[in-house]
C-alpha positions in Angstrom: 31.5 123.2 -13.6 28.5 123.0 -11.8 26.2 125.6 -10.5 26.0 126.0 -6.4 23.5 127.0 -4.9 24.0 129.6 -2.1 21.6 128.8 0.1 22.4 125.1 -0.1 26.0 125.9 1.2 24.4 128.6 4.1 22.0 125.2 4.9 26.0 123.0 5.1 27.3 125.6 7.1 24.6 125.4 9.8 24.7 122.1 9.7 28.6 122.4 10.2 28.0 124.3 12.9 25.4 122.1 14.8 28.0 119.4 14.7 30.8 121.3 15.9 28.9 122.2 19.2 27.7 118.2 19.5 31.6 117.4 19.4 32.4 119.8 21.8 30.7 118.5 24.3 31.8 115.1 23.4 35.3 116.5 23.4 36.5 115.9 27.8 38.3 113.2 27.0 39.9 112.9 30.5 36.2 113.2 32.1 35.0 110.3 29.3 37.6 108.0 30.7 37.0 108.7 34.0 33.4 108.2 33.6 34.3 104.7 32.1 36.2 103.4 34.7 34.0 104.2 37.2 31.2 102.0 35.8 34.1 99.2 35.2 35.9 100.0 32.1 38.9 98.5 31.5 42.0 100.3 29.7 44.8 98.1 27.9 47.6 99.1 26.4 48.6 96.2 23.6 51.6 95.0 22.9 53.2 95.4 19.5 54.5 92.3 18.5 54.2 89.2 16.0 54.5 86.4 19.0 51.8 84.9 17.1 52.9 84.8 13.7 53.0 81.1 13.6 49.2 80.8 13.5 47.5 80.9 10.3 45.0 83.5 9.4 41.7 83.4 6.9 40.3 86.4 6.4 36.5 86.6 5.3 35.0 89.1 3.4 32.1 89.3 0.7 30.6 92.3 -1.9 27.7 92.6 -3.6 26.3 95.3 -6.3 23.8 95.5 -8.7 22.9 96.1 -12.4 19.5 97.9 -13.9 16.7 99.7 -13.1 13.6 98.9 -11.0 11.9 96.6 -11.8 14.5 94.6 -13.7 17.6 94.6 -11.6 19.8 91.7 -11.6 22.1 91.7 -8.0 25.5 90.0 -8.0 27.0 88.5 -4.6 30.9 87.4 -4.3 32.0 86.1 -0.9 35.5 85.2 -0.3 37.6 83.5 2.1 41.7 83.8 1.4 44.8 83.3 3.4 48.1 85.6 3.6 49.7 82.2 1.7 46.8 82.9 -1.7 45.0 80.2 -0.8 41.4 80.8 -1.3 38.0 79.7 -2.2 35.2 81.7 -3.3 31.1 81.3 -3.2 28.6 83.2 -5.3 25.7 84.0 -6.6 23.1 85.9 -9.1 19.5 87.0 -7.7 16.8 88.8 -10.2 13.8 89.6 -7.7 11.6 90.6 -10.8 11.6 87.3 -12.0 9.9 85.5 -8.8 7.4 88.9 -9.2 9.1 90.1 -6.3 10.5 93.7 -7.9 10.7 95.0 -4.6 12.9 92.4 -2.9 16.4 93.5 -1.8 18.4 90.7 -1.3 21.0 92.3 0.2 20.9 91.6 3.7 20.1 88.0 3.7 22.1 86.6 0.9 25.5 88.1 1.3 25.7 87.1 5.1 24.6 83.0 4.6 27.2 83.3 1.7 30.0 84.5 3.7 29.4 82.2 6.5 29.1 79.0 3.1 32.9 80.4 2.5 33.7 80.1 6.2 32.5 77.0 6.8 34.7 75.8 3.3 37.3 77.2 4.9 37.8 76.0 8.3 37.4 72.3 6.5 40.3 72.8 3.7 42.6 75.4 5.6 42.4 74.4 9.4 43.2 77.9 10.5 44.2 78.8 13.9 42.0 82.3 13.7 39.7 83.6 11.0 38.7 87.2 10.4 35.2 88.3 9.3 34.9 91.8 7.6 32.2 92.8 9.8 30.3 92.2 13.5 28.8 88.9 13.7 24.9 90.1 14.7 24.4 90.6 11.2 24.9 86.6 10.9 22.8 85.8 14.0 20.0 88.3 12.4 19.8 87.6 8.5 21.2 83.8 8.6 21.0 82.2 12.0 20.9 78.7 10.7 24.4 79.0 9.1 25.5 80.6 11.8 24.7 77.8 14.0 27.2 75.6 11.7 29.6 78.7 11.9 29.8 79.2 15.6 29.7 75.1 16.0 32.6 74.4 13.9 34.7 77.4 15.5 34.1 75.7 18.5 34.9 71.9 17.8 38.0 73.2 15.7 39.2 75.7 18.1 39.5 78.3 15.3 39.2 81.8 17.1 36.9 83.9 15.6 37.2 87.7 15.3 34.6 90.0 13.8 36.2 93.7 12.5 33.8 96.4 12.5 35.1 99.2 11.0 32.5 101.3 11.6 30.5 101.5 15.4 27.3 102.0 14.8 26.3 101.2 18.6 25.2 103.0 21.6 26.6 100.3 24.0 28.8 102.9 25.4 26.8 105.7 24.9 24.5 104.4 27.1 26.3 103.9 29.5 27.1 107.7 29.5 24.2 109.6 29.0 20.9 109.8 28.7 20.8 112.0 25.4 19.4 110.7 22.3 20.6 110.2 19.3 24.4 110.1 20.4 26.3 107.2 19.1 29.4 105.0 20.2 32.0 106.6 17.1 31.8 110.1 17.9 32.6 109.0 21.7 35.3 106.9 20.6 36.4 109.6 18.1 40.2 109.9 19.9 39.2 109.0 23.2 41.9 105.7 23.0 45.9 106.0 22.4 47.5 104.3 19.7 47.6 100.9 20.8 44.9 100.8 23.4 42.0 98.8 23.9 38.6 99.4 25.9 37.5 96.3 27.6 33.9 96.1 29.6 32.6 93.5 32.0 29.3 93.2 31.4 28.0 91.9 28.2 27.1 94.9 25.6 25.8 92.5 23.1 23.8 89.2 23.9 25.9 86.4 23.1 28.8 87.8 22.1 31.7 89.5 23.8 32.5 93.1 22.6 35.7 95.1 22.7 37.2 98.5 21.0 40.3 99.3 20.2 42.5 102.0 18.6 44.9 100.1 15.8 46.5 103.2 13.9 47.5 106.3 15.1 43.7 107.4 12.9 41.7 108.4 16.3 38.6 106.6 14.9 38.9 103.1 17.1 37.2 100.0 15.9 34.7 97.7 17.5 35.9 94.0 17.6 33.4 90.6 18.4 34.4 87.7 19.7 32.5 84.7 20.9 31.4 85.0 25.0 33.0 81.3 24.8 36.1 82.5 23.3 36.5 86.1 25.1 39.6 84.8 27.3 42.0 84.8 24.2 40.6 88.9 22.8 43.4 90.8 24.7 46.1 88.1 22.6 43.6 88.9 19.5 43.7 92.1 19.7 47.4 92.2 19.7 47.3 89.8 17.1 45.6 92.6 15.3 47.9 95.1 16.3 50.2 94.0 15.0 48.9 93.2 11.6 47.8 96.7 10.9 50.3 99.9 9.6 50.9 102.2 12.3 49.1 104.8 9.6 46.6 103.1 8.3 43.2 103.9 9.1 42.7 101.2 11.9 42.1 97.3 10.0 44.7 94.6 9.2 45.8 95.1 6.2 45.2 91.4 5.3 41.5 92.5 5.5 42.5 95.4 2.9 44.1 92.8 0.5 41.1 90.2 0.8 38.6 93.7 0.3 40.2 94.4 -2.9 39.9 91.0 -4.4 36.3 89.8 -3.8 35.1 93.7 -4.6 32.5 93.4 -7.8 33.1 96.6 -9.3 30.7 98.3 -12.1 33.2 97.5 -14.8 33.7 93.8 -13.3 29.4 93.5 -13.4 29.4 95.5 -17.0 32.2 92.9 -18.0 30.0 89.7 -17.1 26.6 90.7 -18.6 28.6 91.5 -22.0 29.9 88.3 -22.0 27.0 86.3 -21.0 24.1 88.0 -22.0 23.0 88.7 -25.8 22.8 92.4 -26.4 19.5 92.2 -27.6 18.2 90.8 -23.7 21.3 93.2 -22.2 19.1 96.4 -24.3 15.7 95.5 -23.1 16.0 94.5 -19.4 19.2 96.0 -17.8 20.7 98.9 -19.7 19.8 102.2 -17.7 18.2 104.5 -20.7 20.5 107.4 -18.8 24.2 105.4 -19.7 22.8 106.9 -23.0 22.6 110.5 -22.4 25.1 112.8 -24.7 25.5 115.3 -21.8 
């Protein structure tokens, strides 16, 4: 048992507090919609129904993680692209900064993105899907690997795959904006039970350059989702999203489960990283560069 501080739970509770009043005045939900419609927000309900269950679906997803301490870290990629039948094909990679004298380098952001899109690209080629789901919006791409992209958004095209990017969590203000003036206020505590079950929140005008940007409300969880689509393909999202409706539980926490599956499987755990370095490095280079002195500690 630890020891707790009391005046770092007094410090919580205020904090507690500070929020509580920020999602009160969040809280009008017939005034928010309202609001919406009037600057030409669109609400749709969605139909619950596998009409499309003849198409075939790839999911994409990748995960990364790392092993050591600065300077010596080694970081491990996996990217992954699978369909509901266990097809699949997966791309990785190993990166050591410290060995290019670049200790401070984190990879992160623009390997695991060019190596999702490799496994995209694999996949349109060997399973000729009809739609293909990316764990994630698809600026990220644009940003950290726009040539691949390119290939991405080119071969969606010329195969008429539709492509749908899942963002769990709505980091934007493109509706908060539209809203208020206030600082700091963010599109996931608007959206915070602001749709029905089942409902979607379509806008006209373009929240995100390039790209054509819905939210919707998958579960009965009152968090909704954001969900990209290509501005060339954005006359098939309302059939996408219902596409998606149907493939996620009525009490799961908003995503297609497929995405869930696909999450668990390309996921490189500790153990998974711990397992690979035993079996490919010798102890003796394992000891010196990458064990954490602290994995030694007795308490």
């Amino acid at each position: 048992m630890f020891d707790l501080s009391p005046e770092l739970q007094n410090k919580l509770r205020e904090l507690n507090s500070l929020l509580k009043n920020r999602r009160e005045n969040l809280k009008n939900r017939v005034a928010i919609r309202e609001m919406l419609k009037k600057r030409g927000a669109k609400f749709i309900s969605l139909k619950n129904y596998a009409s499309n269950e003849n198409l075939l679906i790839t999911g994409i997803d990748g995960s990364v993680n790392y092993y050591g301490v600065y300077p010596y870290r080694i970081f491990f990629f996996q990217a992954y692209a699978a369909t509901p039948k266990g097809d699949k094909i997966i791309v990785s990679d190993v990166k050591a900064p410290f060995l290019e004298d670049k200790p401070d380098d984190d990879p992160k952001d623009r390997v695991l993105p060019a190596l999702e899109l490799e496994a995209s690209l694999k996949a349109i080629d060997r399973f000729k899907p009809d739609v293909m789901l990316f764990d994630g919006g698809f600026i990220r791409y644009r940003r950290h690997a726009p040539e691949r992209w390119e290939q991405v958004e080119k071969a969606l095209l010329e195969k008429d795959v539709l492509g749908i990017g899942i963002i769990e969590e709505a980091q934007s203000q493109a509706i908060a904006k539209i809203l208020t003036d206030r600082i700091g206020i963010y599109d996931r505590e608007i959206l915070f039970g602001l749709l029905n079950p089942g409902e979607a929140l379509f806008f006209d005008e373009t929240l995100k350059e390039g790209f054509f940007t819905v939210f919707a409300r998958l579960s009965r969880h009152p968090q909704a989702i954001a969900v990209d689509f290509l501005e060339s393909q954005k006359e098939r999202a309302k059939m996408a999203l219902e596409l998606l409706y149907a493939l996620t539980p009525e009490g799961s926490r908003g995503i297609p489960f497929f995405l869930d599956v696909i999450d668990s499987k390309t996921k490189l755990s500790k153990e998974t990283v711990e397992i690979l370095l035993a079996s490919c490095f010798d102890r003796e280079i394992l000891e010196l560069y990458l064990r954490p002195l602290r994995e030694e500690r007795l308490l």
